[in-house]
C-alpha positions as CSV (number, residue, x, y, z in Angstrom):
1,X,-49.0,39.3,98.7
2,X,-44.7,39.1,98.6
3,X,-43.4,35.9,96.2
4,X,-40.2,35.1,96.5
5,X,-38.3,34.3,93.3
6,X,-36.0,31.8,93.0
7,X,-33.4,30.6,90.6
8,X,-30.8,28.2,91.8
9,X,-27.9,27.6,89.7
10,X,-25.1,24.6,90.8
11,X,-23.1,26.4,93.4
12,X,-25.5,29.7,93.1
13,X,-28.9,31.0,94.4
14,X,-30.4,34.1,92.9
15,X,-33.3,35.6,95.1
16,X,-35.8,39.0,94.8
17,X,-39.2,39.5,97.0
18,X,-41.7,40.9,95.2
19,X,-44.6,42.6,96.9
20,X,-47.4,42.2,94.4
21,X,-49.8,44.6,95.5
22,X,-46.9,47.2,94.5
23,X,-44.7,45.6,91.9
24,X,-41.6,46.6,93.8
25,X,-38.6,44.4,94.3
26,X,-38.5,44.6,98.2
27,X,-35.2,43.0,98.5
28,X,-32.7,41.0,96.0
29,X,-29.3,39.2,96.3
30,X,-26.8,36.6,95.2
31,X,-25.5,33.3,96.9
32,X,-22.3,32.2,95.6
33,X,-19.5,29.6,95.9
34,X,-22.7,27.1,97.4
35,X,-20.2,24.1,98.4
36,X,-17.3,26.0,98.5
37,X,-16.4,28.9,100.5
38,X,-20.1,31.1,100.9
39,X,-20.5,34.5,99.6
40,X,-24.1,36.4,99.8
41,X,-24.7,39.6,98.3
42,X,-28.0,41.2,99.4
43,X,-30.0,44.4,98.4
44,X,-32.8,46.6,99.0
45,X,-33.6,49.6,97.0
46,X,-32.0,53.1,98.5
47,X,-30.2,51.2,101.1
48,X,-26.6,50.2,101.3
49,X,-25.5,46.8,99.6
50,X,-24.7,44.4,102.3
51,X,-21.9,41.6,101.5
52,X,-20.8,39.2,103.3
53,X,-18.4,35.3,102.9
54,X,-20.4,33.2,105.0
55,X,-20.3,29.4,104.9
56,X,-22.6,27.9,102.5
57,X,-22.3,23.9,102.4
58,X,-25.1,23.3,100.2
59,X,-28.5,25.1,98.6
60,X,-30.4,24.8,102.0
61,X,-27.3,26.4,103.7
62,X,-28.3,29.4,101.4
63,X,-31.7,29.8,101.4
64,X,-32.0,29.7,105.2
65,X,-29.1,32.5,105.1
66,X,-31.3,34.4,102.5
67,X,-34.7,34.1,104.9
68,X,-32.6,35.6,107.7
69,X,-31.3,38.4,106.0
70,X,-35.1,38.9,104.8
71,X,-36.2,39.2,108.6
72,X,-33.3,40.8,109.4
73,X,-34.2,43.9,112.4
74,X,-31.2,45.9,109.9
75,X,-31.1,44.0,107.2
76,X,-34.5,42.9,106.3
77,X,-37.5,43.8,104.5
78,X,-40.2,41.7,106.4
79,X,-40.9,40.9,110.3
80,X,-41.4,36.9,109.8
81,X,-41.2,34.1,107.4
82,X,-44.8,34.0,107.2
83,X,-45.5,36.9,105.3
84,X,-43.7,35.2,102.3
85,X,-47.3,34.0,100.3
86,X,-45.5,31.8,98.0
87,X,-42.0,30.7,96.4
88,X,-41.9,30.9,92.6
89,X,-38.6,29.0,91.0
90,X,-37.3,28.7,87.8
91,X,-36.6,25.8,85.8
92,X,-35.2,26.2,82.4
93,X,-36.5,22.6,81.3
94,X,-39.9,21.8,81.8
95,X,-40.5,19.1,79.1
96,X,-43.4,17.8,77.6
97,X,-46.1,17.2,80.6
98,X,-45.5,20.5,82.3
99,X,-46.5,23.0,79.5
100,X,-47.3,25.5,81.6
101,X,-46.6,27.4,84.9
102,X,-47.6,24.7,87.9
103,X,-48.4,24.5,91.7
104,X,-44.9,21.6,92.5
105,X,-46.1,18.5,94.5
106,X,-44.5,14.9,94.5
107,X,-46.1,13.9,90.9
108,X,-44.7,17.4,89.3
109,X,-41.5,16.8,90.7
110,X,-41.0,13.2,89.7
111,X,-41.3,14.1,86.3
112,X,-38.7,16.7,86.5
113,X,-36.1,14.0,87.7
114,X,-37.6,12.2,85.0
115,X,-35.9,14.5,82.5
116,X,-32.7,15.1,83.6
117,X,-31.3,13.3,81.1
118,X,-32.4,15.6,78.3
119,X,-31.4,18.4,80.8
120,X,-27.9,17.5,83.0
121,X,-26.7,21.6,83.0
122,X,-29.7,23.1,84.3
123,X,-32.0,20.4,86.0
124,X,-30.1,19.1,88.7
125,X,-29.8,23.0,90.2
126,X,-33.0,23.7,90.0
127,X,-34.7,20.7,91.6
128,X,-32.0,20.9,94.3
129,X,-33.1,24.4,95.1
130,X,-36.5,23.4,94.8
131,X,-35.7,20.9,97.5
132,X,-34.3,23.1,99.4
133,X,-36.7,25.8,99.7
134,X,-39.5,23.4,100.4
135,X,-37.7,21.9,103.0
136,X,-37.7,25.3,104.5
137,X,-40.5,26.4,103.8
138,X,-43.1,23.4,104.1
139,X,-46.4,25.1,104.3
140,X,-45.2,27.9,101.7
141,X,-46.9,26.5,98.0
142,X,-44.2,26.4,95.5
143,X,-44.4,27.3,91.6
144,X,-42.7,26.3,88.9
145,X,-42.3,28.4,85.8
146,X,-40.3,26.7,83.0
147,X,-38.9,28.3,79.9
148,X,-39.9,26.0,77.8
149,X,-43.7,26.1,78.6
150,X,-44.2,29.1,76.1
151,X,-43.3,26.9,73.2
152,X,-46.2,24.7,74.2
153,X,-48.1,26.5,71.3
154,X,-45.8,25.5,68.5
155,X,-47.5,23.5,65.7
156,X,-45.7,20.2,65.6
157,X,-44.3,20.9,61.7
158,X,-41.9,23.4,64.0
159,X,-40.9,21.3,67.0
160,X,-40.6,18.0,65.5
161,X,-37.3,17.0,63.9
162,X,-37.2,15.2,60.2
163,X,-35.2,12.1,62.0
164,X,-37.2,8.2,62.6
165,X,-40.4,9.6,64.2
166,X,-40.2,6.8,66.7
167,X,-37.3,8.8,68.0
168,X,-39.3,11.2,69.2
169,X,-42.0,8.6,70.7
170,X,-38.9,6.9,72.5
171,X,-37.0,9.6,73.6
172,X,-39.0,12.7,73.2
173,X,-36.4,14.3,70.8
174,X,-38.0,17.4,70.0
175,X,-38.1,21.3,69.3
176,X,-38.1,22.5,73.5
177,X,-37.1,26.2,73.0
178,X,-35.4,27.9,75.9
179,X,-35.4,31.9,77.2
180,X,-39.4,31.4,77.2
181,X,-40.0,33.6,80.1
182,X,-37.7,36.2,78.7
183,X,-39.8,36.2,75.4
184,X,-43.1,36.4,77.0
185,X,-42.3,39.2,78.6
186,X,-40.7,41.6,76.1
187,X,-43.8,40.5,73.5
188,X,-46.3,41.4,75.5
189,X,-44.3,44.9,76.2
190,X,-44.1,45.4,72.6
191,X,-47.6,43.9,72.1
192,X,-48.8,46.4,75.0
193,X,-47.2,49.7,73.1
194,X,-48.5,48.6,69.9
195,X,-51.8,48.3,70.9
196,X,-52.6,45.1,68.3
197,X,-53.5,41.7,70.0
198,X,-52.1,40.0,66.8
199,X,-49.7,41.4,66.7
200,X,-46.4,39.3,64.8
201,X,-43.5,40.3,66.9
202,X,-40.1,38.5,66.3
203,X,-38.0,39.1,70.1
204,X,-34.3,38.4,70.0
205,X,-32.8,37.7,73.3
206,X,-29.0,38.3,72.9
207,X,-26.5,37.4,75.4
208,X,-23.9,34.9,76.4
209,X,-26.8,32.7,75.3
210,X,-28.9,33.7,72.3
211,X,-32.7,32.5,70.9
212,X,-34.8,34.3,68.6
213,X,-38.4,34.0,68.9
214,X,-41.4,34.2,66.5
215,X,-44.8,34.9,68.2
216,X,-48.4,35.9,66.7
217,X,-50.8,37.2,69.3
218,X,-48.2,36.8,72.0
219,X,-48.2,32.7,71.5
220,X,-44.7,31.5,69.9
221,X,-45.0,29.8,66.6
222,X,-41.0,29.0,66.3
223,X,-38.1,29.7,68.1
224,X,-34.3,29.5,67.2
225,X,-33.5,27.1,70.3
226,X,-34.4,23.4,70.0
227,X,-33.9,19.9,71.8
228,X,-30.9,22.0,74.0
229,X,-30.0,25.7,73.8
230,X,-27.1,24.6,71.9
231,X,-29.1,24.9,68.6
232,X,-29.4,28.3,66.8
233,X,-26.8,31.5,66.5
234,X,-23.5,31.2,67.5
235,X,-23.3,32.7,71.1
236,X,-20.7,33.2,73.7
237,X,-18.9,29.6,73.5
238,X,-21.6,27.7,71.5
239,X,-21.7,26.9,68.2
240,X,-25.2,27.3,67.5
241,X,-26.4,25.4,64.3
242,X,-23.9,23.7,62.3
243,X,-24.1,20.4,59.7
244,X,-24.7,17.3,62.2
245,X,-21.9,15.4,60.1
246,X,-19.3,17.7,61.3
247,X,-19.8,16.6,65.0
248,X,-19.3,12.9,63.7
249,X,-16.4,13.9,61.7
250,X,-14.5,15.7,64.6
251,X,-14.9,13.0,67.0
252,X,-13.3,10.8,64.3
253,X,-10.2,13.5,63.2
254,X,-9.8,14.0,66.8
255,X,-10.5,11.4,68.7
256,X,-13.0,12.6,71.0
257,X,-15.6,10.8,73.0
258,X,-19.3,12.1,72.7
259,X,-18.8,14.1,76.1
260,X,-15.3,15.2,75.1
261,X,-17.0,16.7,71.2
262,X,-20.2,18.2,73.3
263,X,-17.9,20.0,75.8
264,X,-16.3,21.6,72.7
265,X,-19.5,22.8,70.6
266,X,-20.9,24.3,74.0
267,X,-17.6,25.8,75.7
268,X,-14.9,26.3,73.2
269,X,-17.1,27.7,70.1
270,X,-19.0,30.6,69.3
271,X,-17.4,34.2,69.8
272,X,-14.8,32.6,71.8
273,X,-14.1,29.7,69.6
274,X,-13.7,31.6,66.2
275,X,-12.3,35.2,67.2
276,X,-9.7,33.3,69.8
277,X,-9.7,36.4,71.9
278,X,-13.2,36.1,74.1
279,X,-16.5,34.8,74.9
280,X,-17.6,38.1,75.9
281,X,-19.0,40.3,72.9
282,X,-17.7,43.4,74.3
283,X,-14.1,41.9,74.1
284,X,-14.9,40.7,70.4
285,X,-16.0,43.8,69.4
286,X,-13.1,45.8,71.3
287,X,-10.8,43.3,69.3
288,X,-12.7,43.6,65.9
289,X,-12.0,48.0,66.4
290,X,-8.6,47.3,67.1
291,X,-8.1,45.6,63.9
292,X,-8.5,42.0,64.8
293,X,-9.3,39.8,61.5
294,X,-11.1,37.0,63.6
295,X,-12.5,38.9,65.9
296,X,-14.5,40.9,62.9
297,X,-15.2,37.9,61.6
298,X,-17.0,36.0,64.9
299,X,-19.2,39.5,64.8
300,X,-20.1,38.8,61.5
301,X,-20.6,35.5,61.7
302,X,-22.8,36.7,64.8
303,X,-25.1,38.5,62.4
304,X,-25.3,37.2,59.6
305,X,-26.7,34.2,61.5
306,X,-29.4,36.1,63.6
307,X,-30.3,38.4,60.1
308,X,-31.2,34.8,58.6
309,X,-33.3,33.7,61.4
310,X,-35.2,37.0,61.7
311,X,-35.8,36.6,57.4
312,X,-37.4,33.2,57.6
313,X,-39.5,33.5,60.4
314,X,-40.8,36.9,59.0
315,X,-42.1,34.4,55.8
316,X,-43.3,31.5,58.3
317,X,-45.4,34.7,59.7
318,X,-46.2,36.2,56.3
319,X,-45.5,39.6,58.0
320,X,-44.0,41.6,60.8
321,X,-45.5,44.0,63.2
322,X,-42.1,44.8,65.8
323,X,-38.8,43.6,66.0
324,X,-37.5,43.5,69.7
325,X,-33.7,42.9,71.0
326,X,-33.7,42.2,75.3
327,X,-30.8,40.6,77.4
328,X,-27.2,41.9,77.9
329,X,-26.3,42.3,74.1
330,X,-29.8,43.0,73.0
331,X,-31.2,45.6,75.9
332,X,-27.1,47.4,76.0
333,X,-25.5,47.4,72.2
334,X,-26.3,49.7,69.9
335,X,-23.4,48.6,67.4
336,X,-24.6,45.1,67.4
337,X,-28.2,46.4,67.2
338,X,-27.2,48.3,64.2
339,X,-24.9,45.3,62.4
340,X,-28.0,43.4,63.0
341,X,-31.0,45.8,61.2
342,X,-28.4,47.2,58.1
343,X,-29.7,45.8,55.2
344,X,-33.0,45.0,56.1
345,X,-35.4,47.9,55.0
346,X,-37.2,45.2,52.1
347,X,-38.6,43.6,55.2
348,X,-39.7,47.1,56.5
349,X,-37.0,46.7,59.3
350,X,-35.4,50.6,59.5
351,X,-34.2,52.2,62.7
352,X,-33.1,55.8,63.8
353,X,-29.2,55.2,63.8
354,X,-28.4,58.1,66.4
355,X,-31.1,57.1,68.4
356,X,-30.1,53.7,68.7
357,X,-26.3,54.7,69.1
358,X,-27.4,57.2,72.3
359,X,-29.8,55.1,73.7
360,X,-29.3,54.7,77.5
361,X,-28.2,51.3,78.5
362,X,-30.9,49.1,80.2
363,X,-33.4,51.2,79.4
364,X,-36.6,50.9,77.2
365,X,-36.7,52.6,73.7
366,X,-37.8,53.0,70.4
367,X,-35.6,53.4,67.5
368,X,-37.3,52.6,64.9
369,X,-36.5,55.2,61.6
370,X,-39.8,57.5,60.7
371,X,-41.7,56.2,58.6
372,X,-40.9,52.2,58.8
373,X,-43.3,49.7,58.3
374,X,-41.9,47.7,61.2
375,X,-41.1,49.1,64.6
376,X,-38.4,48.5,66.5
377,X,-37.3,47.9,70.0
378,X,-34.7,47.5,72.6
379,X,-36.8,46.2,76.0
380,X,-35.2,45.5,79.0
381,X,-36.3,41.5,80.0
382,X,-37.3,40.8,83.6
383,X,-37.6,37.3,83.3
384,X,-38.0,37.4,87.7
385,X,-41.5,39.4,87.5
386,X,-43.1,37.1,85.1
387,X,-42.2,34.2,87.4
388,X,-43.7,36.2,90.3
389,X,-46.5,37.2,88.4
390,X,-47.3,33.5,87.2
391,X,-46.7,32.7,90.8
392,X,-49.3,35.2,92.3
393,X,-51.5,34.1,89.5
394,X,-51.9,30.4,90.8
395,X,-51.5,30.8,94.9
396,X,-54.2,33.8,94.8
């Protein structure tokens, strides 16, 4: 069977066909500018990149450009619409009621309009997509996988917040977690070269956005992330976790309205906020070599944040089979990688420092030090497979 994946961002559409039977990625590619001007990048494996600025007015727009590239005599991969067996999308949100990986119909997509509110970045892309795929595609069945859905095992005493519990009956303030899909999938990796089915496996996915997550057994017990990804380490431009006073108090020194103080925590803050030279680690850390004061300290800041989180939830889990870094920092930077495990050999945390310094980017390896009580990992996510997989799981 080929699933096609989907994740629609607000003027973007990422797309990769999967045939199942094989596990290959037949064909993948990139709408951009949606509403603007149209640009589609599109690839197949050992085949030239095709590119090409193409008028784009809205989601549909791109997804029927994407299905004709796909049947493409030249450019294609597949003779007909019809041999696509199902669409599986991404949502980031999925909230309360859909805790796992679902068939979409009218009632499931109701209640992701429902919960816009509590997602405004992310929801209204993906629904539109949604739309627009199904629109397309009406006798295709469509999957939703939502990133949030692997928290769905947390014990309430991690997801619910110490504010008026009738806030949380009201307005479902809560503990969501985000990079779920991501997590899954590098746990079970690690869980799959350990050979334990218990295993306690703490998986930090590091990138412009950052979560850390705490699993047993390959169901998450706690997660770094909560009601919005803007909770947790500092990352690219957001804060991360910071004394809820000091948001009150800023909007009163400055004079800024709720969406004025929100724009701030999640775009100006982070690595970009406190070094002042860049959002981008790879800047910060170019900066911090060079001799820049603030730049050294957003890294450090940076670690000392994610060394705490990876501490505690090794005592919620009383223990600590594998520690596993995925995304663009995690899967690519050995000197952050490093910063991150110095310092922690009385949790059993050691790792082979040349090993980890030569390891090729993108690729999966060990590097833990011999003799460690705890292994460690740097596992490349593939966050697209796992919603393929879930998809081919349900349509089957």
């Amino acid at each position: 069977m080929k699933i096609l994946v989907v994740n629609a961002g607000s003027s973007s559409l990422k797309y990769q066909l999967f045939d199942m039977d094989s596990g290959d990625v037949l064909a993948k590619g990139l709408c951009e500018r949606i509403g603007i001007d149209g640009c589609i990048t599109h690839k197949r494996p050992g085949k030239e990149n095709y590119k090409s600025n193409e008028p784009l007015k809205d989601h549909k727009a791109a997804i029927e450009l994407v299905l004709k590239l796909l049947c493409d005599s030249e450019l294609g991969v597949i003779s007909e619409v019809s041999e696509i067996g199902a669409v599986g999308h991404r949502f980031a949100h999925g909230g309360e009621m859909l805790r796992k990986s679902s068939i979409l119909g009218e009632k499931e997509l109701m209640y992701l309009e429902s919960i816009v509110e509590i997602n405004p970045l992310h929801g209204p892309p993906a629904i539109s997509g949604f739309k627009a795929c199904q629109s397309v595609m009406p006798d295709v069945k469509h999957v939703g996988v939502f990133d949030t859905s692997y928290y769905s095992t947390m014990d309430e005493t991690a997801y619910i917040y110490p504010i008026p519990y009738e806030l949380y009956e009201k307005y479902k303030i809560r503990r969501y977690g985000f990079h779920g899909t991501s997590h899954r999938f590098v746990c079970a990796k690690a869980m799959d070269i350990l050979g334990k089915s218990d295993a306690k496996v703490i998986t930090c996915h590091l990138g412009n956005g950052s979560s850390i997550t705490a699993s047993i057994g390959g169901k998450a017990v706690d997660t770094s992330m909560g009601f919005t990804p803007q909770e947790g380490v500092p990352m690219g431009t957001r804060s991360g976790s910071i004394d809820p006073t000091v948001v009150t108090y800023i909007m009163k020194k400055e004079g800024l309205s709720p969406e004025e103080t929100e724009k701030l925590l999640n775009s100006k803050s982070g690595l970009l906020g406190v070094s002042g030279v860049s959002s981008d680690c790879r800047d910060v850390l170019e900066a911090q070599n060079d001799g820049n004061k603030r730049s050294r300290l957003a890294m450090n800041i940076l670690v000392h944040y994610i060394k705490k989180i990876i501490g505690s939830y090794v005592a919620e889990m009383n223990g600590l089979d594998a520690l596993v870094f995925t995304a663009g920092i995690g899967e690519n930077d050995g000197v952050v990688r490093e910063m991150i495990c110095n310092d922690l050999s009385y949790l059993g945390i050691e790792i082979d420092k040349d090993v980890n310094l030569n390891a090729k980017r993108g690729e999966q390896v060990e590097i833990t030090k011999q003799g460690a009580r705890v292994r460690t990992f740097a596992i490349p996510t593939n966050e697209e497979y796992m919603i393929a997989l879930d998809t081919y799981e349900l349509v089957k």
